[in-house]
C-alpha positions as CSV (number, residue, x, y, z in Angstrom):
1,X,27.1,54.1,70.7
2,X,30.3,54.3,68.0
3,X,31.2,57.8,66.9
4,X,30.0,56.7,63.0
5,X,26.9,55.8,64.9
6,X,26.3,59.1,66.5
7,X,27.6,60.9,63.3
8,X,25.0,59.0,61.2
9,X,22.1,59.9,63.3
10,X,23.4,63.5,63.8
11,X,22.9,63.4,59.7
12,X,19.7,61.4,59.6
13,X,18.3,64.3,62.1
14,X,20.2,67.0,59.5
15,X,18.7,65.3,56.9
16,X,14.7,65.2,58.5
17,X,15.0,68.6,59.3
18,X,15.7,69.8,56.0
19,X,12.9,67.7,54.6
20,X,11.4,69.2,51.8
21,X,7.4,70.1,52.1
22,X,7.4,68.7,48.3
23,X,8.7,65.6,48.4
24,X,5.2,64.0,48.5
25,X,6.0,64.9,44.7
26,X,7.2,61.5,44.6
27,X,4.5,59.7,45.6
28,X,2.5,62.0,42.8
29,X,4.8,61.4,39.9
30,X,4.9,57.6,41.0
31,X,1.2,57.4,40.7
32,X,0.6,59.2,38.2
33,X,3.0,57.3,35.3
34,X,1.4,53.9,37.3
35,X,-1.9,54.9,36.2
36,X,-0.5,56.1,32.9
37,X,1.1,52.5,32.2
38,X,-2.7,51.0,33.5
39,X,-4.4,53.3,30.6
40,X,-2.1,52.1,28.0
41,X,-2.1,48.2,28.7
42,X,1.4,47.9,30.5
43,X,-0.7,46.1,33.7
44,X,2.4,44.2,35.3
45,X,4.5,47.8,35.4
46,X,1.4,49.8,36.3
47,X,1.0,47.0,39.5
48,X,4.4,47.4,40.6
49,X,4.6,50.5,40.7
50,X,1.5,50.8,42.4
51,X,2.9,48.5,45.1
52,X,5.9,50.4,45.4
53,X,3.7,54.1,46.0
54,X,2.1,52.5,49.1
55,X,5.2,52.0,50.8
56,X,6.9,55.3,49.4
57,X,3.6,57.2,50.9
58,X,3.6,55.4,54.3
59,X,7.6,56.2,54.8
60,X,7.1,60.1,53.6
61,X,4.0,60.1,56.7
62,X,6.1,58.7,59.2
63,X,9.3,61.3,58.2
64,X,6.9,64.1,57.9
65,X,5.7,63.1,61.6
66,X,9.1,63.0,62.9
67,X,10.0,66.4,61.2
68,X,7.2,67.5,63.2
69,X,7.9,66.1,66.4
70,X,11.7,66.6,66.3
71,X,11.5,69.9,64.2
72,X,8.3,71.9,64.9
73,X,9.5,75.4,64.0
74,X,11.6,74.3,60.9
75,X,8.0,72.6,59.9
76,X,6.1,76.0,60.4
77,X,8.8,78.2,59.4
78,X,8.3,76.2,55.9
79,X,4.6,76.8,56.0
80,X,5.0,80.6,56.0
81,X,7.7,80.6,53.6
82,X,6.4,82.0,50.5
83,X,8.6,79.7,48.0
84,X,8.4,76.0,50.0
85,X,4.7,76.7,51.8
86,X,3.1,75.8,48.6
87,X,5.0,72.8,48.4
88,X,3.0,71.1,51.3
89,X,0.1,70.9,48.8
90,X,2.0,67.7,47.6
91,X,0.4,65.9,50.4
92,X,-3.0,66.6,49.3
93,X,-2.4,65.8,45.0
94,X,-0.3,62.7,46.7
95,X,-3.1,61.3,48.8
96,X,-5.4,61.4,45.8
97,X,-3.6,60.3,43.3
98,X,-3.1,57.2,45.8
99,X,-6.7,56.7,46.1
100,X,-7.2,57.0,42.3
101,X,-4.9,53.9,41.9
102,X,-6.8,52.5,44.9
103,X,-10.0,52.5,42.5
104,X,-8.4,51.7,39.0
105,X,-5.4,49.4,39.9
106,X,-7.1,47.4,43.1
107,X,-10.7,48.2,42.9
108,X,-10.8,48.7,46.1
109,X,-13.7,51.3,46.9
110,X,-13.2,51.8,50.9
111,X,-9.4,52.6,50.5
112,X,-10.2,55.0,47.6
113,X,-13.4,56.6,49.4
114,X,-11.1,57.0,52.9
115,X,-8.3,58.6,51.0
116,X,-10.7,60.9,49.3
117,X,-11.5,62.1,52.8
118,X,-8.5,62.4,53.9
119,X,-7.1,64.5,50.9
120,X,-10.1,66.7,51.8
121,X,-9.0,67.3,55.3
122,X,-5.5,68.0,53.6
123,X,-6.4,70.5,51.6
124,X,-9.0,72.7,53.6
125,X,-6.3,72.9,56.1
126,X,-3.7,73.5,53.9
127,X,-5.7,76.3,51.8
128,X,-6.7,77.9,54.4
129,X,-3.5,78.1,56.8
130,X,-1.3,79.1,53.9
131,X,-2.8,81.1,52.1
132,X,-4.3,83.1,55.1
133,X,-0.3,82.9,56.7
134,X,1.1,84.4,53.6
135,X,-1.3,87.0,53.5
136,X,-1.2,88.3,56.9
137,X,2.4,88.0,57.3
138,X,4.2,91.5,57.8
139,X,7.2,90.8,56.0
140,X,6.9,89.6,52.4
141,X,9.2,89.2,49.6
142,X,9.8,90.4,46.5
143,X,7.2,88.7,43.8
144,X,10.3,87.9,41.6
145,X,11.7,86.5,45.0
146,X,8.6,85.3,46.2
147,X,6.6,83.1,43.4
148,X,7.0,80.1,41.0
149,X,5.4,77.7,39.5
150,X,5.9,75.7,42.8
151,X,2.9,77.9,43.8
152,X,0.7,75.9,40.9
153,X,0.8,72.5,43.3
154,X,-2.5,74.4,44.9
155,X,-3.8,73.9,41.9
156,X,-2.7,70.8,41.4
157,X,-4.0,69.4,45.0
158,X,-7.4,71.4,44.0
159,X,-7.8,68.9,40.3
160,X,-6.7,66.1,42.1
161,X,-10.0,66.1,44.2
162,X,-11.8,66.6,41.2
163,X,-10.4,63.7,39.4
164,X,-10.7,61.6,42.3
165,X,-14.3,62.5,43.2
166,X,-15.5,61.5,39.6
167,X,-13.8,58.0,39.7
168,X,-15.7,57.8,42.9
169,X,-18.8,59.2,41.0
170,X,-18.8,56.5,38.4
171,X,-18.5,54.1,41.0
172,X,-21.2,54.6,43.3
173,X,-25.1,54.8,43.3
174,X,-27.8,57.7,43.4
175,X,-28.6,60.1,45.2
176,X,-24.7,60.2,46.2
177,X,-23.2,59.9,42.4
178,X,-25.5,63.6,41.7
179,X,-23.6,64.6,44.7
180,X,-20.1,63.0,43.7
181,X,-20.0,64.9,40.1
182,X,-21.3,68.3,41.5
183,X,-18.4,68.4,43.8
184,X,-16.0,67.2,41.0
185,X,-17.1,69.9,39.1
186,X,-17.6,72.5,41.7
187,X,-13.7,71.4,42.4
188,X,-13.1,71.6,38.5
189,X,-14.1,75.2,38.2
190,X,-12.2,76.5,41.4
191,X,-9.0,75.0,39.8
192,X,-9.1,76.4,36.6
193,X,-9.7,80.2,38.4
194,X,-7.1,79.5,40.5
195,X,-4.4,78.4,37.9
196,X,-5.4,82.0,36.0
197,X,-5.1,84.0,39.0
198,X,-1.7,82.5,39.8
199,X,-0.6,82.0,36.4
200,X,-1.2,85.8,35.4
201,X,1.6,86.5,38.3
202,X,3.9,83.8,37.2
203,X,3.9,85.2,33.8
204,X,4.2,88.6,35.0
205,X,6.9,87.3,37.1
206,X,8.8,85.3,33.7
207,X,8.8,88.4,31.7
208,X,9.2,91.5,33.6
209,X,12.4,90.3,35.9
210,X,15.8,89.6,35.8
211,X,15.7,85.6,35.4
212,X,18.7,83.9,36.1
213,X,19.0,79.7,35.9
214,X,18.9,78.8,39.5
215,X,15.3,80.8,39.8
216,X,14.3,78.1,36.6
217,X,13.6,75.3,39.2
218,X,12.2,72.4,38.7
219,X,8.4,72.9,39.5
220,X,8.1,75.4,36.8
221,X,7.1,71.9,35.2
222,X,3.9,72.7,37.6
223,X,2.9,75.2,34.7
224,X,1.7,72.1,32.3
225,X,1.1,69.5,35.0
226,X,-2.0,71.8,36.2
227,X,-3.3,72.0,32.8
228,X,-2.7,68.7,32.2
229,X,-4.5,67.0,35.4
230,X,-7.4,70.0,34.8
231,X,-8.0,68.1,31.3
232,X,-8.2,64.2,33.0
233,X,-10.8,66.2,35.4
234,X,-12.7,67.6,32.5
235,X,-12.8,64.1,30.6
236,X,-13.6,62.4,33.5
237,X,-17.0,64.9,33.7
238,X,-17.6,64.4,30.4
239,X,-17.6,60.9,30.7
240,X,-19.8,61.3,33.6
241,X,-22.2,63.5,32.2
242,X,-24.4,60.4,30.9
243,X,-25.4,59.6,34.5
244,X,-26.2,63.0,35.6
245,X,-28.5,65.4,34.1
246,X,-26.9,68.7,35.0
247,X,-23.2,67.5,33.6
248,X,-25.3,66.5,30.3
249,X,-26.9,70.0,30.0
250,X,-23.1,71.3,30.4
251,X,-21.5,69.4,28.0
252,X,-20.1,71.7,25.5
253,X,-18.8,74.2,28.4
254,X,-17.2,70.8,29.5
255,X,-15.6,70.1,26.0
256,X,-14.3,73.6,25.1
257,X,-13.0,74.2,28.5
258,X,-11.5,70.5,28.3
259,X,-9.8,71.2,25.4
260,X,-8.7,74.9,26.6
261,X,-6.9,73.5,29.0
262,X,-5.5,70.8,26.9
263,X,-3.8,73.5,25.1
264,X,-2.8,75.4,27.2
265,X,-0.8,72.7,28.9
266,X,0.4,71.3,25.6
267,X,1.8,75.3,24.7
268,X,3.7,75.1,27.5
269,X,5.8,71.9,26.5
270,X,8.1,73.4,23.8
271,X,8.7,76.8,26.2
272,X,9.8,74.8,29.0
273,X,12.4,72.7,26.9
274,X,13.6,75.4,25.2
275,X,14.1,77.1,29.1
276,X,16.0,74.3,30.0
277,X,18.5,74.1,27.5
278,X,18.9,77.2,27.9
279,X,19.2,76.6,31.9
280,X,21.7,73.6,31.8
281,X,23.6,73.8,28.1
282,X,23.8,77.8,27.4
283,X,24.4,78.7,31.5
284,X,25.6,75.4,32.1
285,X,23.6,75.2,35.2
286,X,24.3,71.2,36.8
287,X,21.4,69.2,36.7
288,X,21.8,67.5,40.2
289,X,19.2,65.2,42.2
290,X,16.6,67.6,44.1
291,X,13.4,66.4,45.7
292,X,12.2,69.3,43.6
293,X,12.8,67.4,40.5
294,X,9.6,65.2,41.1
295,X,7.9,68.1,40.2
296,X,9.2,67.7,36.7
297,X,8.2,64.1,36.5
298,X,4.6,64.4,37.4
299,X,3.4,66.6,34.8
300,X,5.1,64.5,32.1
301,X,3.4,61.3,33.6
302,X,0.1,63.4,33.7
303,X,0.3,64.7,30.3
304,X,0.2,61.4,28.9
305,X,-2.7,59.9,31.2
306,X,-4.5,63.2,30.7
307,X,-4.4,63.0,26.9
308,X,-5.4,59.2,27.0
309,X,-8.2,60.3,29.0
310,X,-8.8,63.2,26.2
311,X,-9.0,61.1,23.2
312,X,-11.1,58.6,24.7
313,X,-13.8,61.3,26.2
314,X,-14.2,63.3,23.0
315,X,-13.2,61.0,20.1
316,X,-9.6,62.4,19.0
317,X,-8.2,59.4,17.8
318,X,-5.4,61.0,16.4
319,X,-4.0,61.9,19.4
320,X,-3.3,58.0,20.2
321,X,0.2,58.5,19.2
322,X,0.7,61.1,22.1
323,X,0.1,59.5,25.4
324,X,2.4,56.6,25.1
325,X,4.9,58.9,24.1
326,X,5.0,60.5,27.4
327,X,4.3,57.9,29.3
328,X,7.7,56.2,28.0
329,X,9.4,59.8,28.4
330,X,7.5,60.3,32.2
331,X,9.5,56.6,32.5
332,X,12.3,58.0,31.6
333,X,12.6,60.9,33.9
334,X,11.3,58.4,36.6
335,X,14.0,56.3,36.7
336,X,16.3,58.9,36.3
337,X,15.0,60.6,39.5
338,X,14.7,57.4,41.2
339,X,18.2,56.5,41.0
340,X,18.8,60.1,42.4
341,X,17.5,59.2,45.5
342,X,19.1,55.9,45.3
343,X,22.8,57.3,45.2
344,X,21.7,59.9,47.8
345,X,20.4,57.0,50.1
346,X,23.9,55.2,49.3
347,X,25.9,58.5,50.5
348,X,23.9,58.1,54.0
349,X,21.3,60.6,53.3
350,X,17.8,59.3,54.9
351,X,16.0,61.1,52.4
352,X,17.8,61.7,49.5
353,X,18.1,65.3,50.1
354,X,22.0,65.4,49.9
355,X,22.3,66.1,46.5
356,X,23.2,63.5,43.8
357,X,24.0,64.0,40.7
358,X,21.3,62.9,37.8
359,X,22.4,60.2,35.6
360,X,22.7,61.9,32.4
């Protein structure tokens, strides 16, 4: 073996190691603005994209197994690590949104119902190792040092079940469809607790420290993107609530929460922009290609699915103008990230960790 050989697989190895428990993100933010393009009548993009997640997902597996095998304690040093733990939940919103496009872009139940499982496994093993690691831990940062919006993928994963489980819902027979929609909205509800519990300490955290632009990272995006997905699970349920009794007998609950969280995550929009121009024009902070920055594209695809979703469950027709708008700017940020991992990939970097700049 050549010494460029040797030195190339010395950074391959570099570069699995340093794998970032997010970058599942990608497959998320792929999916997502592939189901957006579905919903708004773009079928051949919507398809290829589609296409292009199933081999995106299967490559992230087989790195992540490697990172394992090759890597074990950077893997579970990550886990307990209070800022890139939660980012593992990627695997879990990932896996779902894969089996959603299974269902809507193929119609292909058995992939959709076997991915639903698997996310399952995911995310009661996820949940409950870290959340229980980062509680028992003895040493524990700072919250200002210790929490951001990164922490919201939990939530994420959580909605992501939900939304899943009622496209299975509508798609199967009784008894099991009662069954399918009580999960969804047993899944629903823990979300939407969980985003308040965590949010109330992200908010704390926003206003009551020192914030400087590096701590302004990309899943702070997170922050709308759990509102947003909440909402597709909330029209989802309403649209489900014709075929199940209890949902029906719910249905205003369903609507004003639906619309809570619609708010919420459209509130959020304008704050975050004006955070980031404050992060990369007033601090000129460089907007560089991070795996991170996947993050920052799901919500935007999400938003506009979401909001589709929205004015189709509960009759806003003059939203219509909105999700298109996002889908073409979730595009947008697609390709931009996308190209990111392309120039990284160029420079030798297996994953596209090594840090290219964003075209602008």
């Amino acid at each position: 073996m050549t010494a460029v050989a040797r030195a190339r697989l010395a950074r391959w190895d570099a570069d699995i190691a340093g794998l970032s428990p997010a970058y599942f993100g990608m497959v998320m933010a792929t999916g997502i603005v592939s189901i957006g393009a579905d919903m708004l009548g773009l079928p051949l993009l919507a398809r290829g994209l589609f296409a292009l997640n199933l081999a995106v997902y299967a490559v992230l597996w087989a790195l992540y197994l490697l990172r394992l095998l090759r890597h074990p304690r950077r893997f579970f040093d990550d886990m307990c690590d209070h800022l890139r733990g939660p980012g593992f939940f990627t695997a879990v919103a990932a896996t779902s949104v894969l089996g959603s496009q299974c269902l809507l872009l193929a119609g292909n139940l058995a992939a959709g119902m076997a991915l639903w499982g698997a996310a399952i496994v995911l995310w009661l093993t996820l949940t409950y190792a870290v959340f229980a690691i980062l509680t028992i831990k003895e040493t524990k940062p700072a919250l200002d040092r210790g929490i951001n919006g990164g922490w919201l993928l939990a939530v994420v994963a959580t909605q992501s079940i939900a939304v899943l489980s009622a496209l299975l819902a509508a798609r199967i027979g009784q008894p099991y469809k009662l069954e399918m929609n009580f999960f969804a909205l047993s899944m629903w509800l823990w979300g939407g607790m969980l985003y308040i519990w965590m949010m109330s300490l992200i908010f704390y955290r926003y206003t009551f420290f020192p914030f400087r632009p590096d701590d302004l990272s990309p899943p702070y995006w997170i922050n709308m993107g759990a509102m947003a997905i909440s909402t597709l699970a909330g029209s989802l349920l309403i649209v489900n609530a014709a075929e199940a009794p209890f949902l029906l007998s719910l249905h205003p609950f369903l609507k004003g929460f639906t619309v809570f969280y619609w708010a919420t995550g459209t509130w959020w929009i304008p704050m975050l922009l004006v955070l980031g121009v404050w992060r990369h024009v007033y601090k000129r902070f460089p907007l560089r290609y991070d795996p991170l920055y996947w993050g920052a594209v799901f919500p935007l695809g999400m938003y506009a699915a979401s909001t589709a979703e929205l004015e189709q469950a509960m009759g806003f027709g003059f939203l219509a103008w909105l999700p298109r708008l996002f889908l073409y700017v979730a595009l947008a940020a697609w390709l931009a990230a996308f190209v990111g991992v392309l120039r990284s990939l160029a420079r030798g970097h297996l994953t596209g960790a090594g840090g290219s700049p964003l075209p602008p």
